[in-house]
OpenMM code with the backbone's topology and positions (N, CA, C; nanometers):
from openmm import Vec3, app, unit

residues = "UNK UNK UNK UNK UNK UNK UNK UNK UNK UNK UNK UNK UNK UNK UNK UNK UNK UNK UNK UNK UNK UNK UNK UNK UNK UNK UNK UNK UNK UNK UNK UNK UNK UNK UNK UNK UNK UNK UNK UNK UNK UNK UNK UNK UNK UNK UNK UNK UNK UNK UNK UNK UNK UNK UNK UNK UNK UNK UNK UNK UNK UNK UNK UNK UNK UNK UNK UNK UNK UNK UNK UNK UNK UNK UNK UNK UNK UNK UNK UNK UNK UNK UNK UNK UNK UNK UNK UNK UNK UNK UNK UNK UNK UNK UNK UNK UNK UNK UNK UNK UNK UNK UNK UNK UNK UNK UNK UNK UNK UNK UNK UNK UNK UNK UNK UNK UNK UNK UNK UNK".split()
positions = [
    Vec3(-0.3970, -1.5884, -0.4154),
    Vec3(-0.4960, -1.5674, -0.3122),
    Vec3(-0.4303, -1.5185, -0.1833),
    Vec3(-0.2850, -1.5890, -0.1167),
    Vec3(-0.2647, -1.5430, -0.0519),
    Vec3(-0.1864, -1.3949, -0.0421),
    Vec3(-0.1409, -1.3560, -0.1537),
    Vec3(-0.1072, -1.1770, -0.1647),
    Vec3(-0.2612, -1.0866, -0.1803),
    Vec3(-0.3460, -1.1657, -0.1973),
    Vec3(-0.5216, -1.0971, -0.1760),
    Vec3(-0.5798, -1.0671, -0.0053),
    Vec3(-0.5093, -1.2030, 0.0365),
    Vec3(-0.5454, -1.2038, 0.1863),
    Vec3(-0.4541, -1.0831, 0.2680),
    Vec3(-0.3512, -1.0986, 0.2088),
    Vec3(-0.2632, -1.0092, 0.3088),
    Vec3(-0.2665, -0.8455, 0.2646),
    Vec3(-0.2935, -0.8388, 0.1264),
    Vec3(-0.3507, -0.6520, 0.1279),
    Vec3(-0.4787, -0.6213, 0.1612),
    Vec3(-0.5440, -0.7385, 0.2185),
    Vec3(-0.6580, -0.7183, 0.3275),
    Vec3(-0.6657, -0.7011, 0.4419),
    Vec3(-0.5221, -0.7699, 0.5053),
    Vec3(-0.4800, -0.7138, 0.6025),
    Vec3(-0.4521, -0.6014, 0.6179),
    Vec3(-0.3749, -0.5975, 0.5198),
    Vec3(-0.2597, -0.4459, 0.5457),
    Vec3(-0.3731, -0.2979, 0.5503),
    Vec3(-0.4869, -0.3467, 0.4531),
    Vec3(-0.5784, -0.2209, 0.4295),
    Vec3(-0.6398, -0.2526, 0.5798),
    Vec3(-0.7124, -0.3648, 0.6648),
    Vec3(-0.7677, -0.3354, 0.7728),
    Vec3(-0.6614, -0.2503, 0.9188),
    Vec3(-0.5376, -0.2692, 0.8625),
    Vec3(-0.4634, -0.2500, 0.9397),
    Vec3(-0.4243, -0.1016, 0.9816),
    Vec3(-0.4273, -0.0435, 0.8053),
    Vec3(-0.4704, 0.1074, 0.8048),
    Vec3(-0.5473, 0.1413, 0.8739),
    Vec3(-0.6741, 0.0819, 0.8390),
    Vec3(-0.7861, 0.1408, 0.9342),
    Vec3(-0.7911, 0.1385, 1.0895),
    Vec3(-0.7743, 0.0437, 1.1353),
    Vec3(-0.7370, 0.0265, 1.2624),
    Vec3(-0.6417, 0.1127, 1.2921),
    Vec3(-0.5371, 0.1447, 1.2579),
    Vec3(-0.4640, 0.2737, 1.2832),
    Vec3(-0.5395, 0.4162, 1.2366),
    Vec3(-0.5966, 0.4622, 1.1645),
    Vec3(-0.6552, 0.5386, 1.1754),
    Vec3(-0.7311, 0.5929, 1.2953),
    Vec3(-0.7728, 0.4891, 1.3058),
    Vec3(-0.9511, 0.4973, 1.4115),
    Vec3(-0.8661, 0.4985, 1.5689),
    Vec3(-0.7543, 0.4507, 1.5471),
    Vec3(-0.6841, 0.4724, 1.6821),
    Vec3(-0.6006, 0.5694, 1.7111),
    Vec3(-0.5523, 0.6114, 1.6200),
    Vec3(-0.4774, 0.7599, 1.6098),
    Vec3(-0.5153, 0.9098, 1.5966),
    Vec3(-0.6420, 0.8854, 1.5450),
    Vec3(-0.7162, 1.0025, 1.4738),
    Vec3(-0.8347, 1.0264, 1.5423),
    Vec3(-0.8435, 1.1345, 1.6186),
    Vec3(-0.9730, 1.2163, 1.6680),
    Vec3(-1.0887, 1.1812, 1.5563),
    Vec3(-1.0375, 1.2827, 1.4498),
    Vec3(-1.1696, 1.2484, 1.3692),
    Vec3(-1.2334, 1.1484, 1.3010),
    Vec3(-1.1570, 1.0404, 1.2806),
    Vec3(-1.2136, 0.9490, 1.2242),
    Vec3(-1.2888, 0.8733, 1.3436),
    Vec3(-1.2695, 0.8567, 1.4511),
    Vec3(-1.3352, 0.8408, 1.6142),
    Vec3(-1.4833, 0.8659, 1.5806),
    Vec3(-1.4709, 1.0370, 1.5249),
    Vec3(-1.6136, 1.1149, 1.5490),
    Vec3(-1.6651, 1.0840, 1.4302),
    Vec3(-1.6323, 1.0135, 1.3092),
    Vec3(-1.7158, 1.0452, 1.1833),
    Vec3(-1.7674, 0.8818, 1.2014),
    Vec3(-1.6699, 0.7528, 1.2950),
    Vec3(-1.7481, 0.6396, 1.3152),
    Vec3(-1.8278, 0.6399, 1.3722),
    Vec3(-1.8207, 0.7462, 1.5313),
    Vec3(-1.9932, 0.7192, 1.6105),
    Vec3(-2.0796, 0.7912, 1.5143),
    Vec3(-2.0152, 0.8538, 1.4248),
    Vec3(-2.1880, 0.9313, 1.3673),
    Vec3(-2.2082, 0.8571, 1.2110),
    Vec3(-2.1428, 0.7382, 1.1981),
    Vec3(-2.1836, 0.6475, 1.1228),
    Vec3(-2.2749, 0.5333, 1.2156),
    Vec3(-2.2547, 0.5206, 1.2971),
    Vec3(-2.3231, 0.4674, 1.3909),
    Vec3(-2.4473, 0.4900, 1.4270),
    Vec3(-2.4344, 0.6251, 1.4869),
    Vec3(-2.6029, 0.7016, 1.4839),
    Vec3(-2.6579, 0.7176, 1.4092),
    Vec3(-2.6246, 0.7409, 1.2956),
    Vec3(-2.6612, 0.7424, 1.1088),
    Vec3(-2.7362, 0.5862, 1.1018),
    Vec3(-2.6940, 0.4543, 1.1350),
    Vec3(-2.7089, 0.3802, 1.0729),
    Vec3(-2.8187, 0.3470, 1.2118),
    Vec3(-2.7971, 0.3529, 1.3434),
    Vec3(-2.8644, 0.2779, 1.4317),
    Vec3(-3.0209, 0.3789, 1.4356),
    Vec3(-3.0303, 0.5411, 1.3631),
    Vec3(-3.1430, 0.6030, 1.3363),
    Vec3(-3.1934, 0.5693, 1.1796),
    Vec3(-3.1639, 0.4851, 1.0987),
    Vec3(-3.1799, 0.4390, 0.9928),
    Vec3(-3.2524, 0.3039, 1.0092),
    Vec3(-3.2489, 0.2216, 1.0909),
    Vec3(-3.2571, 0.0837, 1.1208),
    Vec3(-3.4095, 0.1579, 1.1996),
    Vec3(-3.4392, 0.2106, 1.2789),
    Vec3(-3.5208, 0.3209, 1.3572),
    Vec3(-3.6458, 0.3375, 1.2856),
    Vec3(-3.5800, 0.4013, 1.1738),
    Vec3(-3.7267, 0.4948, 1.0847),
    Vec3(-3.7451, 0.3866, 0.9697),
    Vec3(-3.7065, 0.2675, 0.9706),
    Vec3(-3.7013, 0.1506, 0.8505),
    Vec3(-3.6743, 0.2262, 0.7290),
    Vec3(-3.5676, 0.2835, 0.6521),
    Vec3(-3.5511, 0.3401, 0.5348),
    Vec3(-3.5687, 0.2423, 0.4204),
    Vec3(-3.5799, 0.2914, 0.3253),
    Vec3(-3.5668, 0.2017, 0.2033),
    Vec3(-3.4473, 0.1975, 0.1361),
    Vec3(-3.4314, 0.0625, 0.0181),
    Vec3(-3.2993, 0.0724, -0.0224),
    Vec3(-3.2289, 0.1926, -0.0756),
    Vec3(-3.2958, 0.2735, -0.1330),
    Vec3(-3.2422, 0.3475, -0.2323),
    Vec3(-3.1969, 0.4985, -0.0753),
    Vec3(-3.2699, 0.4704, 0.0085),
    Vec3(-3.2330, 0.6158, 0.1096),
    Vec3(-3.0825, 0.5383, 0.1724),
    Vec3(-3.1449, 0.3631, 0.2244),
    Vec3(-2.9909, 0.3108, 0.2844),
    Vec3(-2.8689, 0.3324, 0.2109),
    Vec3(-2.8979, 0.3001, 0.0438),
    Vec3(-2.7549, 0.3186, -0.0405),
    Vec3(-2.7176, 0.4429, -0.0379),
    Vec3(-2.7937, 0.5358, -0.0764),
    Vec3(-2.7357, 0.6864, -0.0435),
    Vec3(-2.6310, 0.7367, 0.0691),
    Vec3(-2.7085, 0.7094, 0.1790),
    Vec3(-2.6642, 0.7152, 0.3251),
    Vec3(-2.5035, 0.6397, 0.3465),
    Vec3(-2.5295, 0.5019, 0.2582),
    Vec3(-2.4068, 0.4568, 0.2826),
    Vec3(-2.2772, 0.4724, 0.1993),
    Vec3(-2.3474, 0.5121, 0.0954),
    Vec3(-2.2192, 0.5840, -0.0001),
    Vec3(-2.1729, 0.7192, 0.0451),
    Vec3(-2.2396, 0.8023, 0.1097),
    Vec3(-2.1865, 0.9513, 0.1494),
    Vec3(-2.0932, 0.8764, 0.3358),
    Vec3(-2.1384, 0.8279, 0.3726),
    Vec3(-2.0768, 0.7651, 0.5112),
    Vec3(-1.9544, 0.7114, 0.4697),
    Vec3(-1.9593, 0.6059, 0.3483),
    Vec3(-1.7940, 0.5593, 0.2916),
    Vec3(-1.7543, 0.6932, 0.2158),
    Vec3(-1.7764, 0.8027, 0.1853),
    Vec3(-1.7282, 0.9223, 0.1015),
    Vec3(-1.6396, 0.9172, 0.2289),
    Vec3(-1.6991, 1.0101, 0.3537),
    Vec3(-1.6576, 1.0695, 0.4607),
    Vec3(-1.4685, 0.9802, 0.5063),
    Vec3(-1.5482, 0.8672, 0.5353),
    Vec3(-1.4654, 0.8103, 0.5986),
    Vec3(-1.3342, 0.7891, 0.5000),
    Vec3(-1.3573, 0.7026, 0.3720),
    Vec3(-1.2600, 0.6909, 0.2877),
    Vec3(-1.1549, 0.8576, 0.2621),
    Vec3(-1.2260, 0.9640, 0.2907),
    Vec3(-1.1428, 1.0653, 0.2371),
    Vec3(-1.0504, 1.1376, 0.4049),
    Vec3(-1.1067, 1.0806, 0.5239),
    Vec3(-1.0529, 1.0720, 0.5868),
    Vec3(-0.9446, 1.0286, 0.6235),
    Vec3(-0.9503, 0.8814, 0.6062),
    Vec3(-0.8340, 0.7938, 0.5344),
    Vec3(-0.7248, 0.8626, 0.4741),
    Vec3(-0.7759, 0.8915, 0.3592),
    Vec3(-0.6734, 0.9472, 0.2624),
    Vec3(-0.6138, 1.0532, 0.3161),
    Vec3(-0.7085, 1.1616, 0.3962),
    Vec3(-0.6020, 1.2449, 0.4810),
    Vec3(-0.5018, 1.2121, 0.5444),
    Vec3(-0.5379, 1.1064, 0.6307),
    Vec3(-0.4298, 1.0822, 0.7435),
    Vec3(-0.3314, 1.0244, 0.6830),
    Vec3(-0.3697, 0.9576, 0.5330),
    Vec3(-0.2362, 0.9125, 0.5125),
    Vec3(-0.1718, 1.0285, 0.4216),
    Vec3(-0.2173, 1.1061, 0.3708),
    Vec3(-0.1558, 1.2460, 0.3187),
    Vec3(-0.0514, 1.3336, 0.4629),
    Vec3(-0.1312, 1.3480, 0.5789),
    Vec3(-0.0272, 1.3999, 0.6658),
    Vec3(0.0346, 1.2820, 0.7188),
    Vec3(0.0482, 1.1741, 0.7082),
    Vec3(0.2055, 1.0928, 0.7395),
    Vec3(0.2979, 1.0755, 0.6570),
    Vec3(0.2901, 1.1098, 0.5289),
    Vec3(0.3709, 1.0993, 0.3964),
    Vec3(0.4078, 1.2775, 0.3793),
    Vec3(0.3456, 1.3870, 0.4401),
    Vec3(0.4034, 1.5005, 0.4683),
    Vec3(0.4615, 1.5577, 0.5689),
    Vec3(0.4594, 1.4526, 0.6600),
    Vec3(0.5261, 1.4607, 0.7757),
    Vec3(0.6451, 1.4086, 0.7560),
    Vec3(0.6366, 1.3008, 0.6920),
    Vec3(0.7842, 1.2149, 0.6587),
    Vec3(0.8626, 1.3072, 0.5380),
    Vec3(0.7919, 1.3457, 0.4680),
    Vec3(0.8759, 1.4510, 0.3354),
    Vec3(0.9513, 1.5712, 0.3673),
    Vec3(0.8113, 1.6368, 0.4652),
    Vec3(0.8604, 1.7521, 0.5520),
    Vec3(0.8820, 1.7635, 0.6708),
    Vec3(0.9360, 1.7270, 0.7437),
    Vec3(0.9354, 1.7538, 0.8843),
    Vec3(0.9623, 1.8589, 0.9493),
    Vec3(1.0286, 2.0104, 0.8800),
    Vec3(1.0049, 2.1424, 0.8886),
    Vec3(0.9046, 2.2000, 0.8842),
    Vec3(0.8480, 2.2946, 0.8710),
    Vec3(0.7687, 2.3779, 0.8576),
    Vec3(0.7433, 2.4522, 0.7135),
    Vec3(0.7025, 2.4014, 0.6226),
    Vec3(0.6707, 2.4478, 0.5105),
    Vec3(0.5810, 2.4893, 0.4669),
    Vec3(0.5272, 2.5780, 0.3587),
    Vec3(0.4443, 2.6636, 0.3148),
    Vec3(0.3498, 2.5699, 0.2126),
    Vec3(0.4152, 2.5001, 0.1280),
    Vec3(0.3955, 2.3437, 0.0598),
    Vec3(0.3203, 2.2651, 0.1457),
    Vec3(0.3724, 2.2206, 0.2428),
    Vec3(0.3512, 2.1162, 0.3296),
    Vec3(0.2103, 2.1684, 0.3829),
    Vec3(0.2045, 2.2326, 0.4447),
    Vec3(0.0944, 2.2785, 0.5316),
    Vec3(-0.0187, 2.3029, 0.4043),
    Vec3(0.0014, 2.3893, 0.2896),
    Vec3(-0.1155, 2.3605, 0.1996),
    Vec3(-0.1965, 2.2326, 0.1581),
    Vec3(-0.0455, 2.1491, 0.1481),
    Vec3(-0.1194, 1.9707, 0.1505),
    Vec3(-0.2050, 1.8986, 0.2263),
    Vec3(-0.1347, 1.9435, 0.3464),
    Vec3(-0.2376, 1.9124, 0.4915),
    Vec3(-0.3555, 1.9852, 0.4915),
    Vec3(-0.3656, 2.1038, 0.4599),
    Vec3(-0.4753, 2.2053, 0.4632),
    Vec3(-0.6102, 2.1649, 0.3266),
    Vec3(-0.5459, 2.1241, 0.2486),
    Vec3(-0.6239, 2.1019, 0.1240),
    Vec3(-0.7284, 1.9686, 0.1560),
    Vec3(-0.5897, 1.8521, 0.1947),
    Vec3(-0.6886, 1.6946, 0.2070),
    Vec3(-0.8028, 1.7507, 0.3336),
    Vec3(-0.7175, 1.8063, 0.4731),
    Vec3(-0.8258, 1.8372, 0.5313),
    Vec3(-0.9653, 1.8683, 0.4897),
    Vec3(-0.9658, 1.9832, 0.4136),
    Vec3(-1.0825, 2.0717, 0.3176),
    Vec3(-1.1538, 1.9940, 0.2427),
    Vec3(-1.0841, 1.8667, 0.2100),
    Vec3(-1.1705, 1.7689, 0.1397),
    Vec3(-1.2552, 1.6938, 0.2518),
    Vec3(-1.2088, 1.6526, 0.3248),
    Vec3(-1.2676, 1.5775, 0.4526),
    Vec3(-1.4192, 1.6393, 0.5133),
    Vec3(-1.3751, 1.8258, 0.5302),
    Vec3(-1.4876, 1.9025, 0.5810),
    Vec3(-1.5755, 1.9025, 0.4393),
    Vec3(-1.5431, 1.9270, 0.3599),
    Vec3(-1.6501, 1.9216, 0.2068),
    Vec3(-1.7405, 1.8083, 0.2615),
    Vec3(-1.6739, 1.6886, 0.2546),
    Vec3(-1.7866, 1.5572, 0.1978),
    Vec3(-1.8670, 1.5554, 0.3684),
    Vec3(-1.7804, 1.6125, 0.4535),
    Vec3(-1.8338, 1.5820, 0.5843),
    Vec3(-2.0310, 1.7233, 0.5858),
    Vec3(-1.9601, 1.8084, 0.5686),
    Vec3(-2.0561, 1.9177, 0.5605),
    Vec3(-2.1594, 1.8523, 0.4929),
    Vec3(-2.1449, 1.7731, 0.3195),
    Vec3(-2.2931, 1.7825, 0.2497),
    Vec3(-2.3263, 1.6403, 0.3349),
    Vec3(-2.2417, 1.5262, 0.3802),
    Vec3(-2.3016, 1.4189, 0.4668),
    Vec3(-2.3705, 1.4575, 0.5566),
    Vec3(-2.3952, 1.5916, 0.6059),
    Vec3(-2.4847, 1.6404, 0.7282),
    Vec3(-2.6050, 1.6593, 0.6405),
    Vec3(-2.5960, 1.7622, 0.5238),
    Vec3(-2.7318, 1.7424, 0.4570),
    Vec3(-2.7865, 1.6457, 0.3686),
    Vec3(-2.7177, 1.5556, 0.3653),
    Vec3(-2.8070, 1.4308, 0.2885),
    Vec3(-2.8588, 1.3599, 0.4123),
    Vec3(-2.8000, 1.3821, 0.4593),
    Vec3(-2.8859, 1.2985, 0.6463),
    Vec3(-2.9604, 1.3983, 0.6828),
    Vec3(-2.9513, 1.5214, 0.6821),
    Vec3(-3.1393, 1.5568, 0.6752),
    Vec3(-3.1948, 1.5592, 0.6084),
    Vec3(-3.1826, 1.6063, 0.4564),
    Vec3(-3.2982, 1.5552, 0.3763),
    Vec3(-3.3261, 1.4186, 0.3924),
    Vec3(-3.2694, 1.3121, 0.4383),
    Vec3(-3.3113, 1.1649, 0.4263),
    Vec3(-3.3938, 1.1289, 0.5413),
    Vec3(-3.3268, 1.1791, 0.6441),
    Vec3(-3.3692, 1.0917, 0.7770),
    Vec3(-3.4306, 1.2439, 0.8381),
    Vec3(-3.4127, 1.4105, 0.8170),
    Vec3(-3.5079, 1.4929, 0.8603),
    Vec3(-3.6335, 1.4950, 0.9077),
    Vec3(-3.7415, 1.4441, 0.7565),
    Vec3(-3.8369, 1.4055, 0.7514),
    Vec3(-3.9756, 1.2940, 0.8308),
    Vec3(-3.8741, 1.1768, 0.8283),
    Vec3(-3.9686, 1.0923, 0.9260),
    Vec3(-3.9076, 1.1029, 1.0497),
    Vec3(-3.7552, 1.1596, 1.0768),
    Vec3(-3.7594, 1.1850, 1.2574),
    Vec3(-3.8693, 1.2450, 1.3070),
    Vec3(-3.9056, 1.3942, 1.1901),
    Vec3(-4.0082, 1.4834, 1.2420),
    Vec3(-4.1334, 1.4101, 1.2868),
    Vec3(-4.1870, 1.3221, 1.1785),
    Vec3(-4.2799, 1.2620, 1.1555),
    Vec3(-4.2964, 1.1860, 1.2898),
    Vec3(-4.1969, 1.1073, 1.3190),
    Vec3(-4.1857, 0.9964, 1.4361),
    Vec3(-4.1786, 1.0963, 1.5382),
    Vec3(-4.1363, 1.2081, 1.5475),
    Vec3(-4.1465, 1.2714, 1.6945),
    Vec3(-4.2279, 1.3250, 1.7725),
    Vec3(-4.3504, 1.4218, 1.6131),
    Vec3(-4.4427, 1.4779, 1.6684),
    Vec3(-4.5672, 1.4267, 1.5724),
    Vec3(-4.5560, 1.3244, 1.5332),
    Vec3(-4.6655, 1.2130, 1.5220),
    Vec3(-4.7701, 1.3056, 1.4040),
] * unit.nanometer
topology = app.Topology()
chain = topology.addChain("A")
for resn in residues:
    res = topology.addResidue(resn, chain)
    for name in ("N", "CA", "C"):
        topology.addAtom(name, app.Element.getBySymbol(name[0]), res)
């Protein structure tokens, strides 16, 4: 139990470094935020909340994985490589992927009754 407790640490600890190091993971938490505090808003149902919250942990988790992809290519490479920079360039590309369709599953989800709630 206690080697359970402490790679619970170590994983919150990641995160906390992330969110403190990293611009973007900054911007993909307030807009998990606004995601969730305009969700709470329009009362969604379970099946729109689980959606919402599985593409929000997509985002973030592959964020994650970036940043720890460029500190393990930073440490491998610390030159300027053609390798290196594709690695960085690729996880990035994953990040903008899940980030891009997380913009459209939050309008098809929450589009609809904002409209609804705005202009009645």
């Amino acid at each position: 139990m206690r080697r359970f407790i402490a790679s619970l640490g170590y994983a919150c600890s990641g995160i906390y470094q992330a969110v403190r190091s990293q611009r973007h993971m900054r911007i993909h938490c307030v807009a998990v935020a606004i995601v969730a505090a305009t969700g709470l808003v329009l009362s969604l149902n379970v099946l729109e909340w689980a959606v919402l919250c599985l593409t929000m942990a997509l985002v973030i988790s592959l964020e994650l994985v970036n940043t720890a992809i460029e500190h393990v290519v930073d440490l491998a490479s610390p030159e300027r490589r053609p390798l290196a920079k594709a690695a960085k360039d690729t996880a990035a590309g994953a990040v903008l992927a899940a980030a891009i369709f997380a913009v459209i599953v939050g309008l098809l989800i929450l589009g609809p009754p904002l409209v609804q709630l705005i202009f009645g």
